[in-house]
C-alpha positions in Angstrom: 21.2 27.4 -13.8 20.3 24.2 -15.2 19.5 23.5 -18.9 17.2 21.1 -20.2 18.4 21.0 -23.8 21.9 19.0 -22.7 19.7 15.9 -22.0 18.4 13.5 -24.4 16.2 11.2 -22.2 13.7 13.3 -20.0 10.9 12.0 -17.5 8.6 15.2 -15.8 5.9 14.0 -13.4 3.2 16.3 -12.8 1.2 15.9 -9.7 -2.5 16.0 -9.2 -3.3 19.5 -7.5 -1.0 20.9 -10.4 -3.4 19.5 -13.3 -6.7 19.3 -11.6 -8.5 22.2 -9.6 -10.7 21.2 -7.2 -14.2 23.2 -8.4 -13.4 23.6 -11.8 -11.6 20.3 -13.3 -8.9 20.1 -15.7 -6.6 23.0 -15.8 -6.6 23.4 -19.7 -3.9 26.7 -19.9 -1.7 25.2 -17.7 -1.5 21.5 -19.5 -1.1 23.4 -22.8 1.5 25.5 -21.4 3.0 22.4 -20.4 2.3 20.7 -23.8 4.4 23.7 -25.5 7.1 23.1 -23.6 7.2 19.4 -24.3 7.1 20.3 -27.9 10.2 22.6 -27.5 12.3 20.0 -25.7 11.3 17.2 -28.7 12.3 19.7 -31.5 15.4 19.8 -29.5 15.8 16.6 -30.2 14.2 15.4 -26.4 12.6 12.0 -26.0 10.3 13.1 -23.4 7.9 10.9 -21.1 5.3 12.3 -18.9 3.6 10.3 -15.4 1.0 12.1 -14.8 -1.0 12.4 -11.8 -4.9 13.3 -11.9 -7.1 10.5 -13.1 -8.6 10.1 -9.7 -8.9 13.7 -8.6 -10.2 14.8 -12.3 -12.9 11.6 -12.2 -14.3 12.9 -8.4 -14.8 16.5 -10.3 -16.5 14.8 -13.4 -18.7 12.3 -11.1 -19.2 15.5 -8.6 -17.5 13.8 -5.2 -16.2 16.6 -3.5 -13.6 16.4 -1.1 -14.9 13.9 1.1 -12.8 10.7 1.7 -13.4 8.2 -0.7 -14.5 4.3 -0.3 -11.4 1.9 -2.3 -14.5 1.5 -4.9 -15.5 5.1 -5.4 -12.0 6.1 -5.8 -11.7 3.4 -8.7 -14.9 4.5 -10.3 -13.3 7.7 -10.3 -10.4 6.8 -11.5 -12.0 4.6 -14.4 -13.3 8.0 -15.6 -10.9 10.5 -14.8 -8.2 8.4 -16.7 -10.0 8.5 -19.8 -10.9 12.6 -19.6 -6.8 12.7 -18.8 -5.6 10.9 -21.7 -8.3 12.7 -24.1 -6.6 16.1 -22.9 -3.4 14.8 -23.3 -3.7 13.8 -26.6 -5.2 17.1 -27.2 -3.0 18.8 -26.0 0.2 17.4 -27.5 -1.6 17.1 -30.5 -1.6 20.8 -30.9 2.5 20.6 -31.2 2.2 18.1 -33.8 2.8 15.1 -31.1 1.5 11.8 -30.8 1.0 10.6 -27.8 0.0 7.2 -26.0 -1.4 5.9 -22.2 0.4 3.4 -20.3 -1.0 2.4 -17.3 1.2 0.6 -15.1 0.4 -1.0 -11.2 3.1 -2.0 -8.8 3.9 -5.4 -10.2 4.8 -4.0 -13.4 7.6 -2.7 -12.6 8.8 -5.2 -9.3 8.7 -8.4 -11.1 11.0 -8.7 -13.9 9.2 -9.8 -16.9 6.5 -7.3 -16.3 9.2 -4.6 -15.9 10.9 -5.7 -19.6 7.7 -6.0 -21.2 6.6 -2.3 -20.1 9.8 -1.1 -20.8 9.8 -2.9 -24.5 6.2 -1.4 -24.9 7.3 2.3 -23.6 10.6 2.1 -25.8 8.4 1.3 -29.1 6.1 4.1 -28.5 9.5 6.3 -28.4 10.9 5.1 -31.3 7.7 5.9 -32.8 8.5 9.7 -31.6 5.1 9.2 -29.3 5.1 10.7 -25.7 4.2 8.1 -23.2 1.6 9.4 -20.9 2.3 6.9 -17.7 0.1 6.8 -14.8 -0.8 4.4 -11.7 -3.7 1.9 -13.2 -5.8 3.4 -9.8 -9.1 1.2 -11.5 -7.3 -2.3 -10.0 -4.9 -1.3 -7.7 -5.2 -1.5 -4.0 -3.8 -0.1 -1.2 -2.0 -3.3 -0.5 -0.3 -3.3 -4.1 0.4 0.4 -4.9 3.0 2.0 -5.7 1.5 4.6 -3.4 2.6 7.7 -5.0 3.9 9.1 -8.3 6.9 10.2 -7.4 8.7 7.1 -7.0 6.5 5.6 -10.1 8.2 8.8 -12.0 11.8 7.6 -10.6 10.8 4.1 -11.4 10.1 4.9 -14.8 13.2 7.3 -15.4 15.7 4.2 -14.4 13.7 1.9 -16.5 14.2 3.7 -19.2 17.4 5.1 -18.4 16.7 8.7 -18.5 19.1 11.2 -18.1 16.9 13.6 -16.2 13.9 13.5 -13.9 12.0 17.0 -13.1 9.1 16.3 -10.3 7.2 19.8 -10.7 5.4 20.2 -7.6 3.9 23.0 -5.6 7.5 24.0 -4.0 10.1 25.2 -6.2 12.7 23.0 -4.2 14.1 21.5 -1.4 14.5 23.6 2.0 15.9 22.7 5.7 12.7 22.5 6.7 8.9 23.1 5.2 8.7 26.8 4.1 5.3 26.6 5.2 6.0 25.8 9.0 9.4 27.4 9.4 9.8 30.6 8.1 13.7 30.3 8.8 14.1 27.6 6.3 17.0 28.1 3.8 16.8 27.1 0.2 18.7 24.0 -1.2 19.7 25.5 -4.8 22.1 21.7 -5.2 22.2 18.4 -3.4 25.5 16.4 -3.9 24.2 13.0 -2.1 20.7 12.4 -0.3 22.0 12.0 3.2 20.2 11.4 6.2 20.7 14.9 7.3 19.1 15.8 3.8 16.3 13.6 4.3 15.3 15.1 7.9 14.8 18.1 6.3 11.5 16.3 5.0 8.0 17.1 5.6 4.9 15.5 4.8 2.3 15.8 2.0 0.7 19.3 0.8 -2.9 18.4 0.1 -5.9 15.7 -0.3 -5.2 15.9 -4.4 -1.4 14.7 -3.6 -0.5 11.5 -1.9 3.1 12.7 -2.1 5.3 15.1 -0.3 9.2 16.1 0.2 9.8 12.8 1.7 8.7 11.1 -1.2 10.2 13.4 -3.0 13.3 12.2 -1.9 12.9 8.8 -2.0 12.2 9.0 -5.3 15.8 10.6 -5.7 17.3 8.1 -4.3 16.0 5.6 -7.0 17.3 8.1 -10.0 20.7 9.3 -8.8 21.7 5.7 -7.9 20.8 4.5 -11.2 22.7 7.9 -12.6 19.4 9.8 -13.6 19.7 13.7 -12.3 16.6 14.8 -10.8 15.5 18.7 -10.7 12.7 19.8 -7.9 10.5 22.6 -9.4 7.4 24.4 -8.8 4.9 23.9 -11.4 2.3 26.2 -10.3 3.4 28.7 -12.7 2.7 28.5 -17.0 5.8 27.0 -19.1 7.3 24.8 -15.9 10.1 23.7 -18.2 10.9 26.6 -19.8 10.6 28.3 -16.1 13.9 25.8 -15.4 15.7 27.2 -19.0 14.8 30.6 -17.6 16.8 30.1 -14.4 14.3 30.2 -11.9 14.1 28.4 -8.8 14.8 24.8 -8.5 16.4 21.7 -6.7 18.8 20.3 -8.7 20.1 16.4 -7.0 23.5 15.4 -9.1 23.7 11.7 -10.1 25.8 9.3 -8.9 29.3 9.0 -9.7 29.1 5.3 -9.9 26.0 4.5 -10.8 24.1 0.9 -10.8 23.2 -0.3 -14.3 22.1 -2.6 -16.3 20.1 -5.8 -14.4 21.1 -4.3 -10.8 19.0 -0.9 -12.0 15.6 -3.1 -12.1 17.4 -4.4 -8.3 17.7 -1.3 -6.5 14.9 0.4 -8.0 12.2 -2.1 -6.1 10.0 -0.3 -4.3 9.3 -2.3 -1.5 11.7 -5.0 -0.3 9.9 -8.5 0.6 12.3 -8.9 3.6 14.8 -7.5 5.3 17.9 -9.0 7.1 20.2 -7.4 9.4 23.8 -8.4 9.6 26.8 -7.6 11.3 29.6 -5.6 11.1 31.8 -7.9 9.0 29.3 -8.5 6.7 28.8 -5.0 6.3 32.4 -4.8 5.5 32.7 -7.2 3.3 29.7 -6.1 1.2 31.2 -2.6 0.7 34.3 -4.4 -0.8 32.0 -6.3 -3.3 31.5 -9.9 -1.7 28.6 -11.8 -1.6 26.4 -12.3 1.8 27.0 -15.5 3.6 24.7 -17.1 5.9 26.8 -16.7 9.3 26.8 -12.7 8.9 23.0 -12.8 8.9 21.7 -12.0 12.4 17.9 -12.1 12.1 15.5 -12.7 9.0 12.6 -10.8 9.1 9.6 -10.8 6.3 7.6 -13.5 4.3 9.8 -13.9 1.1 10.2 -16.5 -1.6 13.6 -17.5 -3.0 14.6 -14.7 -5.8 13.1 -11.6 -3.9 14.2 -9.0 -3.5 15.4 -8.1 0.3 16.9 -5.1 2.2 19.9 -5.4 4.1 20.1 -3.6 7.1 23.5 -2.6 10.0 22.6 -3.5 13.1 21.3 0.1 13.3 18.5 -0.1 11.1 20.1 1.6 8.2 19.7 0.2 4.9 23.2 -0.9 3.3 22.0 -2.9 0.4 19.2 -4.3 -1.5 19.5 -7.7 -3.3 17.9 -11.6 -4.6 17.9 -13.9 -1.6 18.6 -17.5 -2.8 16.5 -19.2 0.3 12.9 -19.0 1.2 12.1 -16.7 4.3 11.7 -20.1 6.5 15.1 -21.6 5.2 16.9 -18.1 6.1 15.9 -18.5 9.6 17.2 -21.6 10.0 20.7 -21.2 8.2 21.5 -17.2 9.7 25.0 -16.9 11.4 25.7 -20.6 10.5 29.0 -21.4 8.2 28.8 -22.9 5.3 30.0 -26.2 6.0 27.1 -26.3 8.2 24.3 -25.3 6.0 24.0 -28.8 4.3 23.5 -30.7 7.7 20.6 -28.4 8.7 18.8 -28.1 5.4 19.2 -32.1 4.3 20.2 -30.5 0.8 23.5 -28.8 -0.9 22.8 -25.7 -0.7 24.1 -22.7 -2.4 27.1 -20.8 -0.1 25.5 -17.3 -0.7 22.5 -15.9 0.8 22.7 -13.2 -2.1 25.2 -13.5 -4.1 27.1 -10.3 -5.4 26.0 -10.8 -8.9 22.6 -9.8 -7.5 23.2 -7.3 -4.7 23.4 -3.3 -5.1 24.6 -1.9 -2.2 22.8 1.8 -1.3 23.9 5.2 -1.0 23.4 5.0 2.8 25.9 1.4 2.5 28.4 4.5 1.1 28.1 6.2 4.5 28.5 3.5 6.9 31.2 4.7 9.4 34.6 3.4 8.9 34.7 1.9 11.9 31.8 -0.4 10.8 33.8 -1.6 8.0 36.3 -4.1 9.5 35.7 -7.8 8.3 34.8 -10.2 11.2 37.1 -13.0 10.7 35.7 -15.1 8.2 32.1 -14.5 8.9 31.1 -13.3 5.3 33.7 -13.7 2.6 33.3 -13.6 -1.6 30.7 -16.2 -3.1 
C-alpha cells in the first residue's frame, strides 16, 4: 500500500469525464469529496496542486452542445465559460476546508520555452507559499491544435517536475495499469508496481476512454516517463469513486510507477520534460555509446537531421532504430546540421565559412532517456573517434 502522507510535494490531475457528467454538469459530491481529501493531505502538512480537466466539457453543458464534435471556435467559447464555472467551484469547494485557492492557466509555450517556464513556476511557487492550491489547467480559450499540450496528463507531469513534486496521482476511470485494456481483454492482469516504463510496459497501452477525455493509458505513460525521470513517483488510480485520495490511504487499487534512481535535475528537468522535440537526429552506434558515457554529440556521429529547428531547441536523439536515446539544445540551425552531419571537426569550419562550436549538443545540455538506459550492450561500443567529449 502506498501512503500519501510520506510526501510533501503532491500534484493530482483529475480528468474531465471524472468532474463533468455529460447531462447533468458539474459533479458537486464528487469535487467536494475530493476537496476533503485535499484538505486532509494540507493539514498533514501537503502542498498540494490540482490540473484539472473540465472547462471545455462543463462550458458545452452550460452553453447546451451536446456531444456532437465541436468547431476549434465553439470548443473555445466553451471553454471561455466552462473555465470560469470550474474555478468558481473550485474555490467553493476548497473554501469549505478553509483553503484558498487560485487559477493558473497555462498553454504549451509556457512551459517549452524557458523564461515562460520560470515565470509560471515563480507565480505557482508564490501562490504555495501563500498556502493557496493552484488550480492548473490548459488555457483551451487560445490554444490550438497546433500548440497544445494535447492532453492533461503530460501538462499534470509537466507541472509535477516543474515544481519538483515528490508525487503525481493521475485519477482516471481505471484504477491502474493492466497487460492489456480490461475493457477488450478480459485476461488482462493487474500491474500493482512498475520499476521502469519499458517498451514492453508501454505496449500494454490502449487508447482513450471517451469524447470528455483526450487522454488514455498511452498518455498515461508518457506522462510517467516525464515524472520518474525527473524523480517524481506517479500512482494510477481510479477516481470514479468518493474520497480518491483517501481511497489510495485505504489500500485500494492503484498503479504505483517508482522514480528514478538517478534522476535529471535542476536545468536538465525543464530539458527532458519538453513535450515535443523541434527535431530529431539519428546517430550511430558510437555516438550512442559515447552519449551513455556522458560525452557530448559531435557532428560526424549525426547521420540525418530531420525537423525545422532553430539553434537552442530542443531535439530528440534517436539509434538507428528509431528509439529515442536522448533529448537535448542543438547549437546549429536545422539547415547548418544538414550540412555539418558525419563531418569531423576540423572540417566544420571549411563548410560553414565560420568557427564553429565542436558540439552539436553539448553534454551540459543533453539528458539522455530511460529508453538511452536500455540500449543493447552491443550498441554501446564507441566508433573510433566519431563522437568524443566536448
Amino acid at each position: 500500500m502506498q501512503s500519501l502522507k510520506k510526501y510533501r510535494r503532491i500534484t493530482v490531475k483529475i480528468g474531465s469525464a471524472l468532474l463533468v457528467d455529460r447531462a447533468t454538469g458539474l459533479k458537486r459530491d464528487w469535487l467536494a469529496s475530493l476537496a476533503d481529501d485535499i484538505a486532509l493531505l494540507a493539514q498533514g502538512g501537503a502542498e498540494i496542486l490540482v490540473v484539472s480537466s473540465g472547462a471545455i466539457a462543463l462550458g458545452r453543458t452550460i452553453l447546451g452542445l451536446g456531444k456532437r464534435a465541436l468547431k476549434l471556435e465553439e470548443s473555445q467559447a466553451a471553454a471561455a465559460v466552462g473555465q470560469i464555472a470550474l474555478a468558481g467551484a473550485w474555490s467553493d469547494a476548497l473554501g469549505k476546508g478553509s483553503l484558498k485557492s487560485g487559477q493558473i492557466l497555462l498553454t504549451l509555450g509556457d512551459t517549452e520555452e524557458r523564461r515562460r517556464y520560470l515565470n509560471a513556476r515563480a507565480t505557482i511557487s508564490t501562490l504555495l507559499k501563500m498556502k493557496a492550491v493552484p488550480v492548473i489547467n490548459e488555457n483551451d480559450t487560445v490554444a490550438t491544435s497546433e500548440i497544445r499540450y494535447g492532453d492533461n496528463d503530460r501538462l499534470a507531469a509537466r507541472v509535477a517536475t516543474m515544481m519538483g513534486a515528490d508525487l503525481l496521482v493521475l485519477l482516471s476511470d481505471i484504477d491502474g495499469l493492466y497487460t492489456a485494456p480490461p475493457a477488450r481483454d478480459p485476461n488482462a492482469k493487474f500491474i500493482p508496481v512498475v520499476d521502469r516504463i519499458t517498451p514492453d510496459i508501454e505496449a500494454m497501452a490502449g487508447a482513450a476512454a471517451s469524447e470528455l477525455s483526450r487522454g488514455g493509458m498511452r498518455t498515461k505513460l508518457d506522462a510517467g516517463k516525464i515524472a520518474t525521470a525527473a524523480g517524481t513517483a506517479m500512482i494510477i488510480t481510479s477516481g470514479t469513486r468518493l474520497s480518491p485520495l483517501m481511497a489510495i490511504e485505504r489500500g485500494e487499487r492503484a498503479t504505483f510507477f517508482r522514480p528514478s534512481a538517478n534522476p535529471v535535475k535542476g536545468y536538465k528537468t525543464w530539458i527532458a520534460g519538453q513535450l515535443e522535440p523541434a527535431g530529431r537526429l539519428t546517430v550511430d552506434a558510437g555516438a550512442i555509446g559515447a552519449l551513455l558515457s556522458g560525452k557530448s554529440l559531435l557532428p560526424a556521429g549525426v547521420k540525418l537531421v530531420s525537423g525545422n529547428f532553430s539553434r537552442g531547441d530542443t531535439v530528440a536523439i534517436l539509434s538507428p532504430e528509431g528509439r529515442e536515446i536522448a533529448r537535448g539544445l542543438v547549437a546549429y540551425d536545422a539547415a547548418d546540421a544538414v550540412r555539418i552531419a558525419g563531418l569531423k571537426t576540423a572540417e566544420i569550419e571549411t563548410v560553414l565559412g565560420y568557427e564553429a562550436r565542436s558540439a552539436m549538443i553539448h553534454r551540459d545540455d543533453l539528458v539522455v532517456s530511460h529508453s538511452g538506459d536500455q540500449v543493447r550492450a552491443s550498441d554501446q561500443v564507441l566508433a573510433g573517434g566519431n563522437v568524443s567529449g566536448g
